[in-house]
Steps between C-alpha positions, in 0.01 A plus 500: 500500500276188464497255194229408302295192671393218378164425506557122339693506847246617717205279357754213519546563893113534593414196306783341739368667771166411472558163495718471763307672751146396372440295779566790720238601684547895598621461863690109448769466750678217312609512156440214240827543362620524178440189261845366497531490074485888523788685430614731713669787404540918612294724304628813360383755764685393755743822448208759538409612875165546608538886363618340189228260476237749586626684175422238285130523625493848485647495114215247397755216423382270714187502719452484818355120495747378258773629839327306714509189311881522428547568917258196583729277241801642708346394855449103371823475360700657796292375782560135511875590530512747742147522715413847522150515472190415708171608366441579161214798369509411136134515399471822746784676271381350180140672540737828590745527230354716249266702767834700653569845453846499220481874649636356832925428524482189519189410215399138629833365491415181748647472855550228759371625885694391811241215653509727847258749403141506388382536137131539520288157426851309447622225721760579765695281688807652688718181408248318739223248516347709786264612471385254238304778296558886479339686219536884569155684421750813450874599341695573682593929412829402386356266237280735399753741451648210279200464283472913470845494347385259244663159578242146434545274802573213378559222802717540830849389625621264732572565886623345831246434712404834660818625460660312773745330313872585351430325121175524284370172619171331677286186494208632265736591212818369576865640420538817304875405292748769413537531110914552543505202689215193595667414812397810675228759578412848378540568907167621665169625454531701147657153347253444254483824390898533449504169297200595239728788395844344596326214245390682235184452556389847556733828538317658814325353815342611828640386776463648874820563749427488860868422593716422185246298275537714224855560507641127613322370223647710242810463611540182441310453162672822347228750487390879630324481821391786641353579879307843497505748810204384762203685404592571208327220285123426476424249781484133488170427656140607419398739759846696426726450831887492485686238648820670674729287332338353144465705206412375093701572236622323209774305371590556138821454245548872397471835754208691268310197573501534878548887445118498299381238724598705861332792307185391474459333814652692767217661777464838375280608796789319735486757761936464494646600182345650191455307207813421291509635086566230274884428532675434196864591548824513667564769728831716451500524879870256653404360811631475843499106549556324863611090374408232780664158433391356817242500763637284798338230614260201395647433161866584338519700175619235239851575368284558098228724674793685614714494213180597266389788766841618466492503161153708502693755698772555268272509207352809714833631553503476092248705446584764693319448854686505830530137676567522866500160716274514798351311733158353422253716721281178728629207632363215372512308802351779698249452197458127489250496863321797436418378135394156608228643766398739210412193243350326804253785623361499132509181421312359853134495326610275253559263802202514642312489224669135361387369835127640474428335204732165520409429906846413523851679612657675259825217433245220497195695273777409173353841320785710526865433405746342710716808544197693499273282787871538690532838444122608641540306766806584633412837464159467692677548829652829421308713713373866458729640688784350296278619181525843686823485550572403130295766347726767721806374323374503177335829568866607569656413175324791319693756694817277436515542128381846516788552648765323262315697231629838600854377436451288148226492224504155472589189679671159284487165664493183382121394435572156692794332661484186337506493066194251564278259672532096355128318529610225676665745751217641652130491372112422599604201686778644732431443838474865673762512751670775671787439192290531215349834661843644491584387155174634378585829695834505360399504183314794587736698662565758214166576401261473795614787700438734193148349484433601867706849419259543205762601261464458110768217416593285186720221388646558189663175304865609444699155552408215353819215599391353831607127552164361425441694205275738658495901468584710791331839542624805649281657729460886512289686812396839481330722750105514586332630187820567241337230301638722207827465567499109465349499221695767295845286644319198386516666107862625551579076609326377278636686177878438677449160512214347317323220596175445369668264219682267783165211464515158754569173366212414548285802330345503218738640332694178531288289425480269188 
């Protein structure tokens, strides 16, 4: 299956490398750039996934080291253009390539780690500059799990600010750009990770979803993202609690990549489901499949969301599975308060803390983003009853979709409203109002309820023609724990209609 390659090539590329990185120290947050008489051009692995890749490692035709180098090349031609990246690990993966196991899947094939979650001795920053310095002592057992598969950690992506904004955008970093088009963002926290492999630059990333970050993203940059079950995954923080909404999983180009990935990182002592075999087909199975268009209120479905989540259905229809139209199972306006006290009741330390260390209020301490500062403090009136009262509702979504599920295997929305969110339309320096909460909720509406439901989920790239230029995913829901069954629909989509071959404008792909 895999040519012959070149090892002219590959010293070539980590002579390149070298010098362009060597004044990299191994946790730089800013990039020197590349010298501007270097030409930049794609190099010819861009067609292998991280399986693929892995091969070559495993064959002895290229090492693991000489992988790195041709990845690090990638991230300093891509990231002036697009922005996805905020620290980088290189001299902590250089003294690791070589040392990992070519027994493991994934046989030190490098990845990029969402910049949410703690890699052990690596900076962290959450988007923020607050605090101004967190080195975790520990991984976190998700990133373990990582490393125990076999991938090299090579740097970490881009994020809003704790989460709390609608695009991939902050004040340490700046604006994360969307490969298919400059003018707009990846949408929220899982940006960065989205645009490495929407870009080229890498064909799998971790990202986290805590209420669409995984999916939104991937939407609109045309990749696979994929939202376990809750519980199902290792957890995202040292001492091994779940969060009731946020799970890790990764965004990739093909299904066996994600497939491998969930694999060897789902929780196998969950205490839920048991551990998942490796999947690596299509099922034979036709599915039962309820098709929302709409969820009233806060935002309008777009007449191309629509049109494309139409499309998605008939495709299903094509293939055999049933398509029935129903009505999407929580109101997102009966979701919009209850979500809002949620963010605030775990988001009120960060508050407090800001105004410890600066002696001033939280608007005037300048730390935090605008939309951010707004957001916390707005939100630091909500008291615990309302928080109470919140966590009944979402306690009561569950039961909601448990329900639906006894009709329908699966449940097809549109993954947003909206085809995309413009920059200049709403970013770091929006002023929080009671407008922009909406929006930001709106944009939500599809995806956050299944977060709270803790239902696997995915957004699978499957129209590519919106106005701006952008892809538009479809987004499939199954019930708790049928993890499975997304996946092994995921292979029967993505051999109907392939789309690991549609590459951004702006990847490297396209590049000259």
């Amino acid at each position: 299956m895999y040519r012959d390659i070149s090892r002219r090539y590959f010293l070539k590329q980590a002579v390149a490398s070298a010098v362009t990185t060597s004044l990299l120290t191994a946790c730089d947050t800013k990039s020197p750039g590349l010298p501007t008489n270097t030409p930049v051009a794609h190099d010819e692995f861009l067609d292998f996934d991280t399986l693929g890749l892995a091969n070559l490692i495993k064959t002895k035709q290229v090492s693991q080291l000489e992988m790195l180098e041709v990845i690090i090349r990638r991230i300093e031609t891509v990231n002036p253009t697009v922005n996805f990246m905020t620290n980088r690990f290189y001299e902590r993966s250089r003294g690791l390539a070589g040392n990992i196991s070519t027994e493991t899947p994934f046989a030190g094939v490098p990845i990029l780690i969402k910049d949410m979650i703690d890699v052990a001795g690596m900076p962290r920053t959450d988007g923020s500059n607050f605090p101004p310095s967190n080195i975790p002592a520990h991984n976190a057992q998700y990133v373990d799990g990582v490393e125990r598969a076999g991938f090299n950690i090579v740097g970490m992506t881009n994020v809003p600010e704790f989460a709390g904004l609608p695009g991939t955008d902050n004040d340490r970093f700046g604006a994360t750009k969307n490969p298919w088009n400059l003018d707009y963002y990846p949408y929220m926290s899982s940006g960065g990770a989205a645009v490495s492999v929407a870009a080229g630059v890498i064909p799998i990333a971790h990202g986290t979803d805590g209420a669409g970050s995984n999916r939104l993203p991937s939407s609109v940059t045309g990749v696979l993202g994929m939202k376990p079950s809750r519980y199902r995954m290792l957890a995202d923080t040292h001492g091994g609690a779940h969060d009731i909404a946020k799970t890790n999983q990764m965004i990739s180009r093909t299904v066996r990549d994600s497939a491998t990935a969930f694999h060897w990182t789902q929780d196998p002592s969950n205490g839920y489901y048991p551990a998942e075999k490796l999947i690596q087909t299509a099922s034979t199975r036709r599915l039962r499949v309820g098709i929302a268009l709409e969820n009233p209120g806060l935002t309008e479905t777009s007449a191309e969301v629509r049109s494309a989540t139409e499309s998605a259905g008939r495709l299903m229809e094509s293939l055999g599975h049933t398509v029935t139209e129903v009505k999407y199972p929580v109101n997102a306006e009966a979701l919009y308060n209850s979500y809002v006290a949620f963010f605030g009741g775990k988001t009120a330390s960060i508050k407090d803390a800001v105004e410890s260390m600066t002696g001033k209020s939280l608007m005037d301490s300048g730390v935090l983003t605008r939309f951010v500062a707004g957001n916390l403090a707005a939100n630091s009136s909500i008291t615990p009853e309302e928080i109470a009262v919140a966590f009944e509702f979402i306690e009561s979504i569950e039961p909601v979709f448990d329900e639906y599920f006894k009709n329908y295997d699966l449940l097809l929305t549109p993954v947003s409203p909206d085809a995309g969110l413009r920059i200049d339309e709403m970013g770091a320096d929006t002023e929080y109002t009671e407008e922009s909460s909406r929006k930001l909720m709106g944009i939500l509406k599809f995806t956050a309820a299944v977060n709270f439901a803790g239902c696997p989920a995915m957004s699978a790239p499957l129209a590519w023609n919106s106005e701006a230029g952008l892809p538009i995913g479809t987004h499939f829901v199954a019930a708790r724990g049928n993890d499975r069954m997304l996946y092994e629909l995921a292979y029967e989509l993505e051999e109907a209609q392939p789309w690991r071959n549609h590459w951004a404008p702006h990847s490297l792909k396209n590049m000259v």
